[in-house]
C-alpha positions in Angstrom: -7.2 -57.0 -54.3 -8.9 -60.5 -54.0 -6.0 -62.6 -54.8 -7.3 -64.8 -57.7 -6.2 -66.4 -60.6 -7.0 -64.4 -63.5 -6.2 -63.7 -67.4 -3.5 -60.9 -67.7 -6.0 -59.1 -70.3 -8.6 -58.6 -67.5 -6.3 -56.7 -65.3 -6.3 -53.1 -65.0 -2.7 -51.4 -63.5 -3.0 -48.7 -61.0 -1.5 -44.9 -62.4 -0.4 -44.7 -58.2 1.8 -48.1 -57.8 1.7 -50.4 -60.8 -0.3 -52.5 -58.9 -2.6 -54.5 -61.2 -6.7 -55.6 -60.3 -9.7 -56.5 -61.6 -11.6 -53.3 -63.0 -14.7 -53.5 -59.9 -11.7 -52.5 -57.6 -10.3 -49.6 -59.4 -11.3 -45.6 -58.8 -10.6 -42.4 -60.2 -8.8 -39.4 -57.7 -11.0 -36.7 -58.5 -7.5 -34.6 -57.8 -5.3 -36.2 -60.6 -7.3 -37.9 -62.5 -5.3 -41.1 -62.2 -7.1 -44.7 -62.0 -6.1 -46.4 -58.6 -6.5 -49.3 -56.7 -9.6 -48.8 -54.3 -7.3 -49.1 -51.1 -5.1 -46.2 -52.5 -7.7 -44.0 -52.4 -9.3 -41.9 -49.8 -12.5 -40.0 -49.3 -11.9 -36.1 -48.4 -13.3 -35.2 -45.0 -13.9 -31.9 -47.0 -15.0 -32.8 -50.4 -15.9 -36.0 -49.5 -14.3 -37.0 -52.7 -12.0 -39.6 -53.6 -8.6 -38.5 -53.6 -5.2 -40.2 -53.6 -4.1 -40.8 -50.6 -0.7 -39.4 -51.0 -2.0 -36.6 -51.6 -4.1 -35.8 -48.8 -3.0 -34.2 -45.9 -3.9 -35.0 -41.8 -5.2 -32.4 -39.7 -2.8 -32.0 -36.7 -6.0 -30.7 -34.7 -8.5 -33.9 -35.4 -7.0 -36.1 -38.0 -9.4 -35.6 -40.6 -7.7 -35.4 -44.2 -8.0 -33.6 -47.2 -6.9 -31.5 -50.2 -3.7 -29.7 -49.2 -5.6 -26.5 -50.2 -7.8 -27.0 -47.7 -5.1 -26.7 -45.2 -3.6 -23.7 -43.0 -0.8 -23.1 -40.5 -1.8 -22.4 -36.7 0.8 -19.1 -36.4 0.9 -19.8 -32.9 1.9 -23.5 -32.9 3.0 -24.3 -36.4 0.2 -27.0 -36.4 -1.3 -27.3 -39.8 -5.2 -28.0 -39.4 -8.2 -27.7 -41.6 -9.1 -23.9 -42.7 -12.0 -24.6 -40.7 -10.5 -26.0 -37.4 -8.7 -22.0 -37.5 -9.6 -18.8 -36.6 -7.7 -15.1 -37.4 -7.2 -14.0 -34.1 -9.0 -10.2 -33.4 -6.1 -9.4 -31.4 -3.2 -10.0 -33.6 -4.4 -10.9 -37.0 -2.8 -14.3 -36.9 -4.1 -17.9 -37.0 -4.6 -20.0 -34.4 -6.8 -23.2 -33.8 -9.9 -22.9 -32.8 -9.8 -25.0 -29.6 -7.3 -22.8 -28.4 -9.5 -19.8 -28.2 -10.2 -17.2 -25.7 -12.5 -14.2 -25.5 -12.2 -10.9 -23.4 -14.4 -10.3 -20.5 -13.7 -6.8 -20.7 -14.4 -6.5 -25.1 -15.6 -9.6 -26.0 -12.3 -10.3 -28.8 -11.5 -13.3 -29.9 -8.4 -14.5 -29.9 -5.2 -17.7 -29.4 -5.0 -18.1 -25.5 -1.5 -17.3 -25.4 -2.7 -13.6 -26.3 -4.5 -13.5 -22.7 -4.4 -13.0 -18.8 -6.4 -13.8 -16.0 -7.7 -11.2 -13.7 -5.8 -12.5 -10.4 -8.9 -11.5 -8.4 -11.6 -13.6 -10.5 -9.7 -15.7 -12.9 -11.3 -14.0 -16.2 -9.8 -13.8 -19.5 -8.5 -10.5 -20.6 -6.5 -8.5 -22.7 -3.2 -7.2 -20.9 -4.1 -3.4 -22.0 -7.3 -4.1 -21.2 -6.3 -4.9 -17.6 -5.1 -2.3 -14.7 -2.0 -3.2 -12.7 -1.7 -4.2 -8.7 1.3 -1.6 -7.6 1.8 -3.6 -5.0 1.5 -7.3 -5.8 2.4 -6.3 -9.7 -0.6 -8.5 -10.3 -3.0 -7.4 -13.4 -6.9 -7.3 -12.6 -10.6 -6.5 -13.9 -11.0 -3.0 -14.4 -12.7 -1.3 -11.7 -11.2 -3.7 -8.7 -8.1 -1.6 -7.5 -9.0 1.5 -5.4 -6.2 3.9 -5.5 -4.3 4.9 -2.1 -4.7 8.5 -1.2 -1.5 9.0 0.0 1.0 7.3 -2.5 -1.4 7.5 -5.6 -0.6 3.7 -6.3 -3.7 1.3 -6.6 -4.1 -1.8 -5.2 -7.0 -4.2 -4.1 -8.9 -2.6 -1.7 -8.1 -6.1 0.6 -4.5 -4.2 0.6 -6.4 -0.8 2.3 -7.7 0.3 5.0 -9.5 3.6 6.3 -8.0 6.1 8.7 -10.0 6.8 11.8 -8.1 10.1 12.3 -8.7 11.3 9.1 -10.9 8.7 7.0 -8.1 9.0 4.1 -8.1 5.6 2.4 -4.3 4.1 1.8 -2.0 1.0 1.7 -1.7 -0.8 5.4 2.0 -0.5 5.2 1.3 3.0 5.9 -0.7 2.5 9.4 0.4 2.4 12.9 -2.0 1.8 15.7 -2.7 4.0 18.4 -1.5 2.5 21.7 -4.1 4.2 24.0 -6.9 2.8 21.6 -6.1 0.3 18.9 -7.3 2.6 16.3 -5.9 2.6 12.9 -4.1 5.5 11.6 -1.7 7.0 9.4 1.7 7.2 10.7 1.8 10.8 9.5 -1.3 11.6 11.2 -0.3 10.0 14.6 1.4 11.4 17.7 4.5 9.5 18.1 6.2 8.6 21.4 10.0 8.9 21.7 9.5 4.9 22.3 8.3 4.6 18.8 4.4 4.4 20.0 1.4 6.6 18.2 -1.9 8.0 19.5 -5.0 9.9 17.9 -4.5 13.6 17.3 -7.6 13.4 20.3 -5.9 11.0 22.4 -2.7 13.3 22.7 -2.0 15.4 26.2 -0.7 18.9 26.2 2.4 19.7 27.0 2.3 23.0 29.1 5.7 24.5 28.7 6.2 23.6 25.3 2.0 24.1 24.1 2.6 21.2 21.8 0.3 17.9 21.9 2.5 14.6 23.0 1.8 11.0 23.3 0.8 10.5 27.2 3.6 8.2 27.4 6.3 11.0 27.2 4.4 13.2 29.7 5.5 13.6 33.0 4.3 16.1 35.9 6.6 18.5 37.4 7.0 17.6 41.5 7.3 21.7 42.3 4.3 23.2 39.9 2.4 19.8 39.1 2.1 21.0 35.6 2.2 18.5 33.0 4.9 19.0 30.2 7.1 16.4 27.9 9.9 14.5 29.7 12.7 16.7 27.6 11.9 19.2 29.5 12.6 17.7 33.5 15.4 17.3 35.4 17.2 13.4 35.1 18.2 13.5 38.9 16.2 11.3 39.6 13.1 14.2 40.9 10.7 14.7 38.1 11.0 18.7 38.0 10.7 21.8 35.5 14.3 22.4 34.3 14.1 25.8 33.3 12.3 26.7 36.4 14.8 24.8 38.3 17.7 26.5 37.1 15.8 29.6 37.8 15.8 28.7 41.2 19.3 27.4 41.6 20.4 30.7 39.8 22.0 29.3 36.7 20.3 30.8 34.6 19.5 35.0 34.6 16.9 35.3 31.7 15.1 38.5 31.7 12.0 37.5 29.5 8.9 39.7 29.4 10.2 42.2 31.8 7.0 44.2 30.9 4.9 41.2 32.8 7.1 41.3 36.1 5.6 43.9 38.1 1.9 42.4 37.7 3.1 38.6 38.6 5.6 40.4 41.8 2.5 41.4 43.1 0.2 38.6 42.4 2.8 36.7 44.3 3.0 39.0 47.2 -0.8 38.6 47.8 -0.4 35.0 47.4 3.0 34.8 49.9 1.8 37.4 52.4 5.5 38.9 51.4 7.0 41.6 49.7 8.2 40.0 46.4 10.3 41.0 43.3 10.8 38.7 40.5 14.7 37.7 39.9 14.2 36.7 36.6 12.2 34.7 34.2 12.6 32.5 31.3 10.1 32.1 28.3 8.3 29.1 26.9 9.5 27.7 23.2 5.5 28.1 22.9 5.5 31.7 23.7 2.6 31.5 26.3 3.9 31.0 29.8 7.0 32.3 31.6 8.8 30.2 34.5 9.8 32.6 37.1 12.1 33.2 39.9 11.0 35.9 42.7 13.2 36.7 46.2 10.7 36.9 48.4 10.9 38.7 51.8 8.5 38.8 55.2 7.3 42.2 55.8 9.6 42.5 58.6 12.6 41.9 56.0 14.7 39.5 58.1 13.7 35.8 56.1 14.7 35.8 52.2 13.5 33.1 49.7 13.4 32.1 46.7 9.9 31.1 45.4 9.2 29.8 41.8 6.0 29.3 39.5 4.9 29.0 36.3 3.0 32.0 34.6 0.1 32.2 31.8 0.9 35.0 29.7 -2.7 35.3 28.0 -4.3 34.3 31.3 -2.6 36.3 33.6 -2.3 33.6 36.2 -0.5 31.2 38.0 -0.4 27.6 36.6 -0.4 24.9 39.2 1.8 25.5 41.9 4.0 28.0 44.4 7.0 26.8 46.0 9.0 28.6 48.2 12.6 27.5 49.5 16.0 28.5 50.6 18.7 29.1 47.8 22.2 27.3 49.4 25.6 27.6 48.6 25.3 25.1 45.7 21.3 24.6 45.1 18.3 25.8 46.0 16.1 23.7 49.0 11.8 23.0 48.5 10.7 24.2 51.7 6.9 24.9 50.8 5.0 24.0 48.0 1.7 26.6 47.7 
């Protein structure tokens, strides 16, 4: 130890090396027992005794050595630390180092990092059962956060949501279509679609009078003979915007004897109307049940002009809807002459 010259006798051998010095720089390991050499031995960070080096062990946490007793596996890592740089984990039971260490928003357990998530909304710690999960972004949040869509049942962020303003339903955006007339926001389900892939309000929709359903204005049109409004699957594609059904009527394709009951009243609604003796020809029902288009021959009272006239009839109202015309019935089609 101090390198001088000295009689063997006065020497004192070390138990750990052999290593020979004067007694003031031997100790005792309070572990084995065994006289050492001052530079061989080591206080515990523990006990704070002095202890053998080789036989105390370093923290892998803070370097601090001590007794191997003292000593304990993180079950995590497979660092060996002091007993008192761990923790048992409330989670799983299992060791793990203290620095590591996490603690539920949602229970307050403690536990090895590893052993939780973050909320993706607020970046807190929590337990994965503890958390509820985003059916749409598959993230995992607070409890509480995610509303659930009224439509699908899945929940989601209530960023991913938004409100009906037909029917104030709450659901996932992928599920909305705007209105074209208004901009309003609306289940597609809800909406009145076009045949051009728009959608209107339930309120915003027009009526289609031979048919009595509602219909996105867009696929409206207005008959050129009655000037009622009905859905464009229902004109003629000649190029004039007119009834079909009435127009075959009046071109005599078609011989429908619907509501017979009904004829005699409209015959002589029409014959007021005309100023002419009138009987109607025939007459074909609405898919809606409520009107009737109708085909009379009409004659002056002196019996020497014949036409044809056509209309459109309201069952419930017992009236005309929109317009009269009146016209000659060719060879091949029936000519507009009047429109009443």
């Amino acid at each position: 130890m101090s390198g001088s010259q000295v009689l063997k006798h006065l020497l004192v051998k070390s138990e750990a090396s052999d290593r020979v010095a004067l007694p003031e720089f031997i100790g005792t390991c309070a572990v084995s027992g065994k006289r050492a050499l001052r530079d061989e031995l080591e206080q515990s960070a523990v006990t704070q005794q002095t202890v053998l080096k080789s036989i105390l062990k370093s923290s892998g946490l803070s370097a601090k050595r001590a007794e191997p007793q003292f000593f304990a596996k993180c079950e995590f890592t497979g660092l060996q630390a002091l007993e008192d740089e761990l923790s048992t984990s409330q989670v799983s039971g299992k060791k793990y180092r203290k620095d590591k260490q996490q603690r539920s928003t949602v229970t307050g357990k403690t536990g090895y990092v590893d052993e939780f998530v973050l909320c993706a909304a607020t970046q807190l710690p929590l337990l994965d059962e503890e958390t509820e999960r985003c059916d749409v972004t598959n993230k995992r949040f607070l409890p509480g956060l995610l509303v659930r869509c009224e439509v699908t049942g899945k929940k989601a962020l209530p960023s991913l949501l938004e409100k009906s303003a037909a029917t104030g339903k709450v659901a996932l955006k992928t599920l909305f279509v705007s209105s074209s007339i208004s901009g309003a926001r609306l289940l597609e389900d809800e909406s009145i679609p076009s045949a051009t892939g728009k959608h209107c309000l339930l309120k915003e929709a027009k009526l289609c009078v031979w048919s009595g359903m509602k219909c996105h204005p867009d696929d409206l049109r207005t008959c050129q003979l009655t000037h009622v409004t009905a859905h464009f699957e229902f004109m003629t594609t000649n190029g004039q915007i007119r009834l079909e059904p009435l127009v075959n009527l009046l071109n005599g394709l078609r011989r429908k004897t619907d509501k017979q009951e009904l004829w005699p009243t409209i015959a002589a609604n029409v014959s007021q109307i005309l100023d002419a003796r009138s009987q109607v020809e025939a007459a074909v029902l609405s898919p809606g049940g409520e009107h009737l288009a109708v085909c009379l021959e009409t004659r002056n009272w002196l019996g020497l002009k014949t036409r044809r006239a056509g209309l459109l009839y309201a069952i419930r109202d017992h009236e005309v809807v929109g317009t009269i015309v009146t016209g000659k019935r060719g060879t091949e089609v029936w000519g507009l002459e009047k429109i009443i």
